[in-house]
CHARMM-style PDB file with segment names, atoms N, HN, CA, C and O in Angstrom:
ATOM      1  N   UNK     1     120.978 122.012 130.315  1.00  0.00      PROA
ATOM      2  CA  UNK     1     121.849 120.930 130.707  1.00  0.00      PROA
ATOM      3  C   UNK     1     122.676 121.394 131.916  1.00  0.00      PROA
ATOM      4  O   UNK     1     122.987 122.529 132.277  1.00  0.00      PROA
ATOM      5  N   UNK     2     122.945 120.171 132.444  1.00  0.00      PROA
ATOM      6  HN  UNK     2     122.693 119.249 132.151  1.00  0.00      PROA
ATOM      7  CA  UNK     2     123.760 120.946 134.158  1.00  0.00      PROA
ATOM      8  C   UNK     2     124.660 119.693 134.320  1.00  0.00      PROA
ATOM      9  O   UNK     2     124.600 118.688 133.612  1.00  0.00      PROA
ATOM     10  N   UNK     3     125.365 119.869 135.188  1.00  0.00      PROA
ATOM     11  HN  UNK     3     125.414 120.685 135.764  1.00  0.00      PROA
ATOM     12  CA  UNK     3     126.735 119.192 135.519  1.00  0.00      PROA
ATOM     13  C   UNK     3     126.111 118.018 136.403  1.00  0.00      PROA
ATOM     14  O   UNK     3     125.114 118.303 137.067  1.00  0.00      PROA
ATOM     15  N   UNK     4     126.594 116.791 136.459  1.00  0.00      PROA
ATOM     16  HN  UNK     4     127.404 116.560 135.920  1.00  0.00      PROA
ATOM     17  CA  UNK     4     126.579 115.707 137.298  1.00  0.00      PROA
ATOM     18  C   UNK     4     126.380 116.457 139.196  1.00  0.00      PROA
ATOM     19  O   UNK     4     125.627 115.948 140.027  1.00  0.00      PROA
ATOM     20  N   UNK     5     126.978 117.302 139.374  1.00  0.00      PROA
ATOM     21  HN  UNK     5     127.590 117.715 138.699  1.00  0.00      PROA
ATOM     22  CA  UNK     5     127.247 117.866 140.785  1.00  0.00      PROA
ATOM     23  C   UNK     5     125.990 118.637 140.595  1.00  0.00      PROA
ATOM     24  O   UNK     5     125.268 118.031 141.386  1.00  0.00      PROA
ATOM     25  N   UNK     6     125.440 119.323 140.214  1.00  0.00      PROA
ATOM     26  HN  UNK     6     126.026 119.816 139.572  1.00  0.00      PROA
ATOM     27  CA  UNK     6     124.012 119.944 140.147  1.00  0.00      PROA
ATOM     28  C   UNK     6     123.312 119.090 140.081  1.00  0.00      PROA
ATOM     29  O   UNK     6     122.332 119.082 140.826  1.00  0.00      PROA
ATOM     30  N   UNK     7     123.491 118.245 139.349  1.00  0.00      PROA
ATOM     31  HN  UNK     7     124.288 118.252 138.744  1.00  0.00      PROA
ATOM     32  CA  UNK     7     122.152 117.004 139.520  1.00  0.00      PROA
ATOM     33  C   UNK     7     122.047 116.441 140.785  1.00  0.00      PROA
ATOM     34  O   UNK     7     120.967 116.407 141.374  1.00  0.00      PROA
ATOM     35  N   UNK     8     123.247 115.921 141.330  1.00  0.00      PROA
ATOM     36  HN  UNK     8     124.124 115.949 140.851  1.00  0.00      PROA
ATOM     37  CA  UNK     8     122.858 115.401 142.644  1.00  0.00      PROA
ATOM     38  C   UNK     8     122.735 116.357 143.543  1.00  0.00      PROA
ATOM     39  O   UNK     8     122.394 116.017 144.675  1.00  0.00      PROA
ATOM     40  N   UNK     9     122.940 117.529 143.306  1.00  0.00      PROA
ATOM     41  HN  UNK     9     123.217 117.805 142.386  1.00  0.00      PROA
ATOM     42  CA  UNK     9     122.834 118.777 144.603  1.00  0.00      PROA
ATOM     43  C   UNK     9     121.199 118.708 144.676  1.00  0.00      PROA
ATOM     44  O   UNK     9     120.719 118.734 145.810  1.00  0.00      PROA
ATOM     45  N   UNK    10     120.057 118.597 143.253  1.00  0.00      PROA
ATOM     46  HN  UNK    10     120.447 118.576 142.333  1.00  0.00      PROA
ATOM     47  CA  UNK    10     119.140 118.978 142.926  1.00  0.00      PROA
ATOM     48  C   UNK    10     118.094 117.773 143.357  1.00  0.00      PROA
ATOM     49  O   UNK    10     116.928 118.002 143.677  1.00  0.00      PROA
ATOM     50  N   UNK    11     118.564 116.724 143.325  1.00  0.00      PROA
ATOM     51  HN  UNK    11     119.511 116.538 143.064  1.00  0.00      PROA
ATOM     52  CA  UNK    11     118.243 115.054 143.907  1.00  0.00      PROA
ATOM     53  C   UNK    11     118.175 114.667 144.962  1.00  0.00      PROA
ATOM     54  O   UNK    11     117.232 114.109 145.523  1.00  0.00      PROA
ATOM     55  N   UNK    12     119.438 114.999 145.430  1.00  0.00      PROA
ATOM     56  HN  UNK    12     120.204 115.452 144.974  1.00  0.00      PROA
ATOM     57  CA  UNK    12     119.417 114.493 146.368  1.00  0.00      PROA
ATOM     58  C   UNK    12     120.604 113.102 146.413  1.00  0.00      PROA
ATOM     59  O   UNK    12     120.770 112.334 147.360  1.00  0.00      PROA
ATOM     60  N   UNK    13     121.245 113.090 145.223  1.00  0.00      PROA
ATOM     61  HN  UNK    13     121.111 113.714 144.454  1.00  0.00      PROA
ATOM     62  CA  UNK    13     121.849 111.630 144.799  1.00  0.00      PROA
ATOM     63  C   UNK    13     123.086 112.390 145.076  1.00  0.00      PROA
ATOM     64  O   UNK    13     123.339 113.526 145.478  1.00  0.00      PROA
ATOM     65  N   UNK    14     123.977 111.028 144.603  1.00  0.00      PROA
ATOM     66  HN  UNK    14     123.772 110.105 144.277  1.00  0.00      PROA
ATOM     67  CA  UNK    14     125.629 111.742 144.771  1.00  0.00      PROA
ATOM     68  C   UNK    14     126.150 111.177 143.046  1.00  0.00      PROA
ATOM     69  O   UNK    14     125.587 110.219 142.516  1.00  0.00      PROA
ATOM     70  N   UNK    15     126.779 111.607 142.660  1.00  0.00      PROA
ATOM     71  HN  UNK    15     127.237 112.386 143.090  1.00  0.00      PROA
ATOM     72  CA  UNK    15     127.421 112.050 141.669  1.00  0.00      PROA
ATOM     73  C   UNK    15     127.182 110.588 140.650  1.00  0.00      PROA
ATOM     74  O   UNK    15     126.570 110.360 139.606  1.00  0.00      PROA
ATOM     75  N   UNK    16     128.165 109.659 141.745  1.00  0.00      PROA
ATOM     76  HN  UNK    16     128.662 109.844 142.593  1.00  0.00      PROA
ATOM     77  CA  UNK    16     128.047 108.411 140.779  1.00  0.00      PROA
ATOM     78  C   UNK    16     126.607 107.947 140.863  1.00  0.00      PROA
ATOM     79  O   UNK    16     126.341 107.074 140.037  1.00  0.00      PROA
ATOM     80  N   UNK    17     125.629 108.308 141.645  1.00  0.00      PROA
ATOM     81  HN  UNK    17     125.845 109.016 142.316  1.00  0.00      PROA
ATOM     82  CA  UNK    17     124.932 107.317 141.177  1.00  0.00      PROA
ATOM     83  C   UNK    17     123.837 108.086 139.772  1.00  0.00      PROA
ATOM     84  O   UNK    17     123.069 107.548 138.974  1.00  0.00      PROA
ATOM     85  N   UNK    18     124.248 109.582 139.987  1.00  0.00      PROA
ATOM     86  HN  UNK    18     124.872 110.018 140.635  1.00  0.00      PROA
ATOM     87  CA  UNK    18     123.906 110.501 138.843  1.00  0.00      PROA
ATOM     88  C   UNK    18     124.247 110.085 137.363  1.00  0.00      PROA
ATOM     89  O   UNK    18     123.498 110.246 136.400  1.00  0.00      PROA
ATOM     90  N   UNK    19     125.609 109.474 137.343  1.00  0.00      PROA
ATOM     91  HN  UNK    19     126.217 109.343 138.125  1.00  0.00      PROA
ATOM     92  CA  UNK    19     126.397 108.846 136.278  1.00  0.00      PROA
ATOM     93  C   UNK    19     125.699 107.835 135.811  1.00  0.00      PROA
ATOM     94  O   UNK    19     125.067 107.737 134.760  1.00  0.00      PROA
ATOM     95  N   UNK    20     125.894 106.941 136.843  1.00  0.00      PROA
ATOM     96  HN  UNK    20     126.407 107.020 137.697  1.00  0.00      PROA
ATOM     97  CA  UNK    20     124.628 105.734 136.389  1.00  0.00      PROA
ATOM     98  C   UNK    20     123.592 105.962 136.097  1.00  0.00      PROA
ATOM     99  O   UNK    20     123.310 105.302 135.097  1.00  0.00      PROA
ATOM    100  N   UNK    21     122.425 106.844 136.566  1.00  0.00      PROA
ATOM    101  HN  UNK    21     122.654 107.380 137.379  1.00  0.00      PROA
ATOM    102  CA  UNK    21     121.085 106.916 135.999  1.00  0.00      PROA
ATOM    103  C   UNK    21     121.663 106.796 134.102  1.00  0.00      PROA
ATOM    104  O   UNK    21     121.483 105.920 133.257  1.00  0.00      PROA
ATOM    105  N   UNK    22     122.468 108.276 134.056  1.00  0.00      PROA
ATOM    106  HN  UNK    22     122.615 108.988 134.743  1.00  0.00      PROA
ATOM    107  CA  UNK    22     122.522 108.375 132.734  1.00  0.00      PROA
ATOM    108  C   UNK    22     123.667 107.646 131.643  1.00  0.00      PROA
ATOM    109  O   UNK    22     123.905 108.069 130.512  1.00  0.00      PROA
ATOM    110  N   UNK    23     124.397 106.266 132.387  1.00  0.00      PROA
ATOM    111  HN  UNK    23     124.204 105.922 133.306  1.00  0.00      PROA
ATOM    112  CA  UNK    23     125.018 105.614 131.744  1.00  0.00      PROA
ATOM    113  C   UNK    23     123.339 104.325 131.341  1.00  0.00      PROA
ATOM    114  O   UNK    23     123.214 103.775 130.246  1.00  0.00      PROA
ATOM    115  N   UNK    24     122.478 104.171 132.324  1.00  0.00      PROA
ATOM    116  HN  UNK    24     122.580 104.618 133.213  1.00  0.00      PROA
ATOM    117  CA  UNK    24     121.477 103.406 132.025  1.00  0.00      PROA
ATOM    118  C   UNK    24     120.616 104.309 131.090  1.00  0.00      PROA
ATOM    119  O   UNK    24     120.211 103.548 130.211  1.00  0.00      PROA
ATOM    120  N   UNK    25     120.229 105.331 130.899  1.00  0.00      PROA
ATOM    121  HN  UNK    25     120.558 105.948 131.613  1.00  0.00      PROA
ATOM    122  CA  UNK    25     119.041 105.914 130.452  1.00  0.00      PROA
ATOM    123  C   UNK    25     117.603 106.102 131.053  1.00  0.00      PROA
ATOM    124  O   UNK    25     116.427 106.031 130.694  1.00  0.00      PROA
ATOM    125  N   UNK    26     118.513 106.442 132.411  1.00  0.00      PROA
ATOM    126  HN  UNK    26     119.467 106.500 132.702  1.00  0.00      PROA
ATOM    127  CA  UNK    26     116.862 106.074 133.084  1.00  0.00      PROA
ATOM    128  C   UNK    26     117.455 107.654 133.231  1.00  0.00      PROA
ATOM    129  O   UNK    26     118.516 107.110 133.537  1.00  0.00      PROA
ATOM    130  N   UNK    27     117.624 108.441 133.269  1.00  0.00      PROA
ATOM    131  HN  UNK    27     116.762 108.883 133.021  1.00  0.00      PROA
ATOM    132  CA  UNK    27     117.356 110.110 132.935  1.00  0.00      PROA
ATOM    133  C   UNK    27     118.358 110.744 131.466  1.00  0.00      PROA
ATOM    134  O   UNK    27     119.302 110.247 130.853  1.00  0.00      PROA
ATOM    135  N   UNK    28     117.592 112.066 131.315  1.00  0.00      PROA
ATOM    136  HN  UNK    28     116.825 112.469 131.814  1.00  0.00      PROA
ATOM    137  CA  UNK    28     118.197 112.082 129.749  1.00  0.00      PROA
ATOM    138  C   UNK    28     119.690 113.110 129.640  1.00  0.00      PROA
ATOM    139  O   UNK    28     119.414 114.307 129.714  1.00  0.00      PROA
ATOM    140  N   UNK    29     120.900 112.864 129.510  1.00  0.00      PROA
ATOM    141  HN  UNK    29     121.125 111.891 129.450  1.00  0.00      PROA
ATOM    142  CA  UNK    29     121.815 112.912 129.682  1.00  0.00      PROA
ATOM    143  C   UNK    29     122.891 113.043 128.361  1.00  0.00      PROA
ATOM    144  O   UNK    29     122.878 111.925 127.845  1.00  0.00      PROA
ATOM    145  N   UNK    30     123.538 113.660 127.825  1.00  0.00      PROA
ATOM    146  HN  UNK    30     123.548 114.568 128.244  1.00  0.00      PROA
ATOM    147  CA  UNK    30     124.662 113.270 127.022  1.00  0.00      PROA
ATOM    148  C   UNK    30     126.480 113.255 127.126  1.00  0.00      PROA
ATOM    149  O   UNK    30     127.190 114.161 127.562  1.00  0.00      PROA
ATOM    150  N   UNK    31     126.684 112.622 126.865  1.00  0.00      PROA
ATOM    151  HN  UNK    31     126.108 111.886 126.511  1.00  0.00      PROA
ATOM    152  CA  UNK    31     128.069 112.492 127.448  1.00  0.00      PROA
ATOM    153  C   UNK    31     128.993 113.157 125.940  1.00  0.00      PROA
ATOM    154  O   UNK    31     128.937 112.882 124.742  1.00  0.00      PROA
ATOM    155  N   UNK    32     129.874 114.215 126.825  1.00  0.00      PROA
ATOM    156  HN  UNK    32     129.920 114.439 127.799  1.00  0.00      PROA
ATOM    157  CA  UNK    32     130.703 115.075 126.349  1.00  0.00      PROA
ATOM    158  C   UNK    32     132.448 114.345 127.041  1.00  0.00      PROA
ATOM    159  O   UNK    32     132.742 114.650 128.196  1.00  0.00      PROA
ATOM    160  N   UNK    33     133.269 113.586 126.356  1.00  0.00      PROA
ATOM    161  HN  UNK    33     133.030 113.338 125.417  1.00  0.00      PROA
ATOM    162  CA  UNK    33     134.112 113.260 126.922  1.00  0.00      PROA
ATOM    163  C   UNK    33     133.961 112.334 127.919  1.00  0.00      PROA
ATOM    164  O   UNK    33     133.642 111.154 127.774  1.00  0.00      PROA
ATOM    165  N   UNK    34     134.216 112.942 128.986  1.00  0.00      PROA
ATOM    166  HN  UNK    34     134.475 113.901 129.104  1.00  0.00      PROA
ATOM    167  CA  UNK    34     134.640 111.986 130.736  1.00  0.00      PROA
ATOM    168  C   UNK    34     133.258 112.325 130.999  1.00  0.00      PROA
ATOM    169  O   UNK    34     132.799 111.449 131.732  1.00  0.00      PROA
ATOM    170  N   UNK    35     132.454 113.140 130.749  1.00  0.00      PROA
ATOM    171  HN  UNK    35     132.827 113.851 130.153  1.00  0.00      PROA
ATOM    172  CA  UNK    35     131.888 114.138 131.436  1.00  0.00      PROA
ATOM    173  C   UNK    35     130.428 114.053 131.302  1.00  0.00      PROA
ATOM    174  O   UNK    35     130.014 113.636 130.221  1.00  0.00      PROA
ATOM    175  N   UNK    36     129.685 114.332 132.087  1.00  0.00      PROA
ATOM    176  HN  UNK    36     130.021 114.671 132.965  1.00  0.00      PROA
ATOM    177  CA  UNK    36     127.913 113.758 131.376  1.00  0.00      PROA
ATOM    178  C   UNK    36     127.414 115.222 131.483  1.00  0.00      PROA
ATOM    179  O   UNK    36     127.865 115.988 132.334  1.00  0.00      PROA
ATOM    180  N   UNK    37     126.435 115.590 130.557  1.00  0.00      PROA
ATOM    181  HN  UNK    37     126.068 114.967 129.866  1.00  0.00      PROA
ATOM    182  CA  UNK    37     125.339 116.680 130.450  1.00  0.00      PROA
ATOM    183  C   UNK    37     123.911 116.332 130.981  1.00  0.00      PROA
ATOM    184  O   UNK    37     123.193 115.598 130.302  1.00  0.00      PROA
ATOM    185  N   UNK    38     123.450 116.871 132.254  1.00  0.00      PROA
ATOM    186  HN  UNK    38     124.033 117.467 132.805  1.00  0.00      PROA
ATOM    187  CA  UNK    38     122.182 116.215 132.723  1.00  0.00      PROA
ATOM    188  C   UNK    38     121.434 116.840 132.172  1.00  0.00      PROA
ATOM    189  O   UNK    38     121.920 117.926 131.854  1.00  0.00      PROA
ATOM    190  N   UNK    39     120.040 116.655 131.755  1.00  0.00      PROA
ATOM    191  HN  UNK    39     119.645 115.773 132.014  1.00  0.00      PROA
ATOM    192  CA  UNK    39     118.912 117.621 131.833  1.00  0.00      PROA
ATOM    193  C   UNK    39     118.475 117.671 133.144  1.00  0.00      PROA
ATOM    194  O   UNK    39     118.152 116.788 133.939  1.00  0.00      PROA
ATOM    195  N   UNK    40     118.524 118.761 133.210  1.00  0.00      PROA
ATOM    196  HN  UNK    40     118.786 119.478 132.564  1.00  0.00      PROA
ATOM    197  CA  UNK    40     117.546 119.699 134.399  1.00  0.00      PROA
ATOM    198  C   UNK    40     116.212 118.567 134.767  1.00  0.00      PROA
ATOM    199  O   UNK    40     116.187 117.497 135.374  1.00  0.00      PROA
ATOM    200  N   UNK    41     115.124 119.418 134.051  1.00  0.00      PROA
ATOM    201  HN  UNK    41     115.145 120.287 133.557  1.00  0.00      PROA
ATOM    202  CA  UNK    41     113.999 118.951 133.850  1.00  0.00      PROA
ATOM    203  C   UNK    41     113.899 117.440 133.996  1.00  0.00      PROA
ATOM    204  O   UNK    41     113.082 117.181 134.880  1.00  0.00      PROA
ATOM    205  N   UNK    42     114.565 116.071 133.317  1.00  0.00      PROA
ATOM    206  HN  UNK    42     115.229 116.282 132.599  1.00  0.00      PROA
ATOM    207  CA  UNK    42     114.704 115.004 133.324  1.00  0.00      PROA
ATOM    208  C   UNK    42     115.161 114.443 134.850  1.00  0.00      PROA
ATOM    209  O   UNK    42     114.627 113.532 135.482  1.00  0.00      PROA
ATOM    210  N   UNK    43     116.522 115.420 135.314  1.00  0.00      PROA
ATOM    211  HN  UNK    43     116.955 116.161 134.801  1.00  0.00      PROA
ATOM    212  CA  UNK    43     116.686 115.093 137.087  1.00  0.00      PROA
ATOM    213  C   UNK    43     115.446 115.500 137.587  1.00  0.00      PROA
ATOM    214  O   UNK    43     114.866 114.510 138.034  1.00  0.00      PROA
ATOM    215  N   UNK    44     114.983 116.212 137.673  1.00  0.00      PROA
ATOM    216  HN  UNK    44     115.455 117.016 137.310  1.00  0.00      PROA
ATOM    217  CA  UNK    44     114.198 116.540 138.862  1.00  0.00      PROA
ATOM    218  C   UNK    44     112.918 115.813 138.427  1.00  0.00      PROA
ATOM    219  O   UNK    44     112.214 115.563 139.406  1.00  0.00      PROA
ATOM    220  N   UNK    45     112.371 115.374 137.203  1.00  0.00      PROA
ATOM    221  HN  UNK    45     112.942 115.576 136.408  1.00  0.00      PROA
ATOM    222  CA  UNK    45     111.001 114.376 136.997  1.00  0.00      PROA
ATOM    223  C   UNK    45     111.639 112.877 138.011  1.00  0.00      PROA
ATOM    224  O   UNK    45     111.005 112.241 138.852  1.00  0.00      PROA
ATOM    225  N   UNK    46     112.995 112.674 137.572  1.00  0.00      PROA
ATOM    226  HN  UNK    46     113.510 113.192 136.889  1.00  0.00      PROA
ATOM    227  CA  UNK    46     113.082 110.961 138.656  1.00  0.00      PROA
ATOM    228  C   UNK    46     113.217 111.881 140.023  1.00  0.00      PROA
ATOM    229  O   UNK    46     112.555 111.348 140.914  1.00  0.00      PROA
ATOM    230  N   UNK    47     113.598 112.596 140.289  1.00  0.00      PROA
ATOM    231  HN  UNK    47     114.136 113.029 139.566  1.00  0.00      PROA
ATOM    232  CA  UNK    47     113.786 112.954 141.857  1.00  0.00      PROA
ATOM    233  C   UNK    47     112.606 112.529 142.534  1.00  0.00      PROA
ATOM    234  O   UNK    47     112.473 111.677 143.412  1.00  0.00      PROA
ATOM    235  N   UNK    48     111.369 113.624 141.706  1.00  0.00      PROA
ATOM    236  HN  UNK    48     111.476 114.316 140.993  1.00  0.00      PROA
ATOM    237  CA  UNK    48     110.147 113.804 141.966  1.00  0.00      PROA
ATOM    238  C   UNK    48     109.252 111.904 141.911  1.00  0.00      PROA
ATOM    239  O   UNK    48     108.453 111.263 142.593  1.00  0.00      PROA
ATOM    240  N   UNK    49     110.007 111.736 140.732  1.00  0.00      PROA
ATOM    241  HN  UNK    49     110.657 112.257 140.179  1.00  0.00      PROA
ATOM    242  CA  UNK    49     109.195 109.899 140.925  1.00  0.00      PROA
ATOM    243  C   UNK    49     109.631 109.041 142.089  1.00  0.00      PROA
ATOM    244  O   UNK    49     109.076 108.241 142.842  1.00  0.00      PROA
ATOM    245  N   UNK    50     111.168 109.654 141.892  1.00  0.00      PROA
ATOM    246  HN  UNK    50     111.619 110.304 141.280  1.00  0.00      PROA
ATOM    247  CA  UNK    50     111.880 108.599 143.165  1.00  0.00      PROA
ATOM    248  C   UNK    50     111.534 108.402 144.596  1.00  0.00      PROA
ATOM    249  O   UNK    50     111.770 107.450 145.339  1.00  0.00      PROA
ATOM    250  N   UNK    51     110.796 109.753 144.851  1.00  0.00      PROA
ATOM    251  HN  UNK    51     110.605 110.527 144.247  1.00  0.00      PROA
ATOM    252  CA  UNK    51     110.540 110.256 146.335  1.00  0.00      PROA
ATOM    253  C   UNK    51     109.241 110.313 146.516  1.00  0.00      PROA
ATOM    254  O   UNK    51     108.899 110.891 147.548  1.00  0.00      PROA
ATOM    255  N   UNK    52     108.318 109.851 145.770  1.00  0.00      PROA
ATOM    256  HN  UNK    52     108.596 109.382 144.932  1.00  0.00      PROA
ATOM    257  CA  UNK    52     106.895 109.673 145.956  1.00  0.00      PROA
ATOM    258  C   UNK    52     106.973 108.575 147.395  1.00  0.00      PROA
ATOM    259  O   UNK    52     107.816 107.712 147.637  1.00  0.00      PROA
ATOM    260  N   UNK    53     105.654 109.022 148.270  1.00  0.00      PROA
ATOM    261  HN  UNK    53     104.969 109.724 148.073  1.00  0.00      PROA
ATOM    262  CA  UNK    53     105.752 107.973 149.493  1.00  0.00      PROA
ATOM    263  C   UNK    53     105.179 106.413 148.691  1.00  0.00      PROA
ATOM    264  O   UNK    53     104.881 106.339 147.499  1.00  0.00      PROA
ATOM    265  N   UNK    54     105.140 105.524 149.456  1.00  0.00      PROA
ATOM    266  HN  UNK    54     105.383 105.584 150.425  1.00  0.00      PROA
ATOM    267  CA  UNK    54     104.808 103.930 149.089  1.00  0.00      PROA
ATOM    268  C   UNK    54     105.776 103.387 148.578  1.00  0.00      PROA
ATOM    269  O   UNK    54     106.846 103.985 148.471  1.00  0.00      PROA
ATOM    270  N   UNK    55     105.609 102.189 148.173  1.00  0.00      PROA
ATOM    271  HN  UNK    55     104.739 101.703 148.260  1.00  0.00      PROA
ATOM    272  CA  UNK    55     106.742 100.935 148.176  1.00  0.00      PROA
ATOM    273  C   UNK    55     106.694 101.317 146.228  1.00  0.00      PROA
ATOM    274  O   UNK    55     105.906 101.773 145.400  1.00  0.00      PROA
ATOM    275  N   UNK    56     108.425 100.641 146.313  1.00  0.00      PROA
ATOM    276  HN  UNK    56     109.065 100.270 146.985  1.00  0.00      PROA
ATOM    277  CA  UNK    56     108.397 101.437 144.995  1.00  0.00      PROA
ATOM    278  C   UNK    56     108.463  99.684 144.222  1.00  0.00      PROA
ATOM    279  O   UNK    56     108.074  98.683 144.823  1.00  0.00      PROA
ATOM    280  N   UNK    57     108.999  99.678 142.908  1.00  0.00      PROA
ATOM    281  HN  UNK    57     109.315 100.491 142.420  1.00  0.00      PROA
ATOM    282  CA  UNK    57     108.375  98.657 142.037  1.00  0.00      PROA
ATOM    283  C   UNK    57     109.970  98.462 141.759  1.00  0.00      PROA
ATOM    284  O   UNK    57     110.615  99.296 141.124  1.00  0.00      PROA
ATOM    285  N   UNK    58     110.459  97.436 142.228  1.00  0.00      PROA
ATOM    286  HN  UNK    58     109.934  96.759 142.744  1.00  0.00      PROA
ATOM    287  CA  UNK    58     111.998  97.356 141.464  1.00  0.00      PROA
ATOM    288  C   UNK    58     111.773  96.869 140.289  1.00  0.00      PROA
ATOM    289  O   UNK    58     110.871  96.033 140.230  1.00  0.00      PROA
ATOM    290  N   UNK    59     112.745  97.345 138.579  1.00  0.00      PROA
ATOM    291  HN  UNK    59     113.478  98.024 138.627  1.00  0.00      PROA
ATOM    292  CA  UNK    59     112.767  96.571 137.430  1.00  0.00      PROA
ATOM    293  C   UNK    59     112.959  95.054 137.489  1.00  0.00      PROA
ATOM    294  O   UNK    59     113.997  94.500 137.851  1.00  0.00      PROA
ATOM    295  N   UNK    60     111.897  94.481 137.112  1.00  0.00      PROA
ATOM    296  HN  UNK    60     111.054  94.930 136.818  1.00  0.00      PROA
ATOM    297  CA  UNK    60     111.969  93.214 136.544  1.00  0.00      PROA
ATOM    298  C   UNK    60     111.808  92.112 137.629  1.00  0.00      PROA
ATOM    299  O   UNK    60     112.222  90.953 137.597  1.00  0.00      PROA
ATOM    300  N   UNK    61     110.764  93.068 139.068  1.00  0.00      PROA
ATOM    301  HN  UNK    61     110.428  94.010 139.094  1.00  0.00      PROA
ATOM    302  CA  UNK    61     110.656  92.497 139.739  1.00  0.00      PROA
ATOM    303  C   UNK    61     109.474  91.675 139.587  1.00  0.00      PROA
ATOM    304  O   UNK    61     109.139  91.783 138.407  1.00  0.00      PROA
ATOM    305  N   UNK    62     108.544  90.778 140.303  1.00  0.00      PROA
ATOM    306  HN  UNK    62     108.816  90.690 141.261  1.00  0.00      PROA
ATOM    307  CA  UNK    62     107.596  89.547 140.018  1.00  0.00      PROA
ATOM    308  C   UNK    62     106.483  90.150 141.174  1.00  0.00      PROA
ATOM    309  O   UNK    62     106.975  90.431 142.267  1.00  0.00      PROA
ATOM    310  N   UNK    63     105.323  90.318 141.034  1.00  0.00      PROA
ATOM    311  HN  UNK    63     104.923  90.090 140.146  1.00  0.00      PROA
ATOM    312  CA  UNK    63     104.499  90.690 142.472  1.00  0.00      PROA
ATOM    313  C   UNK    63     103.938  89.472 142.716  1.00  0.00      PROA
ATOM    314  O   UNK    63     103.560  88.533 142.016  1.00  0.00      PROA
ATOM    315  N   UNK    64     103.992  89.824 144.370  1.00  0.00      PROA
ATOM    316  HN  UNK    64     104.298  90.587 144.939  1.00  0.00      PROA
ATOM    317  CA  UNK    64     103.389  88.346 144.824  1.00  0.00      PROA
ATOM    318  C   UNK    64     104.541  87.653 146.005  1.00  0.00      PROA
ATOM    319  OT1 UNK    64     104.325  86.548 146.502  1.00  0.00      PROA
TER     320      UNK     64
END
């Protein structure tokens, strides 16, 4: 587990939007207080998805 500031150092993201992944559950995270616990492994799988080249798929978007 690593700090919100390691996650985005490791991402490429900045802090809040680190917060948000793991206030949504779109990376795996537990919150201690104020404070979130990132997984390692879990940041860097979305980094790695996030930054793939091509057009990405927004949630709950419609193709076409």
């Amino acid at each position: 587990m690593i700090t919100t500031e390691e996650a985005a150092r490791i991402t490429g993201l900045t802090t809040n939007q680190i917060s948000w992944l793991a206030r949504k559950g779109k990376i795996e995270a537990q919150k201690f207080g104020r404070d979130w616990a990132i997984s390692r492994a879990s940041a860097i799988a979305y980094a790695r998805e996030w930054h793939k080249p091509g057009p990405k798929r927004e949630e709950g978007s419609q193709g076409g």
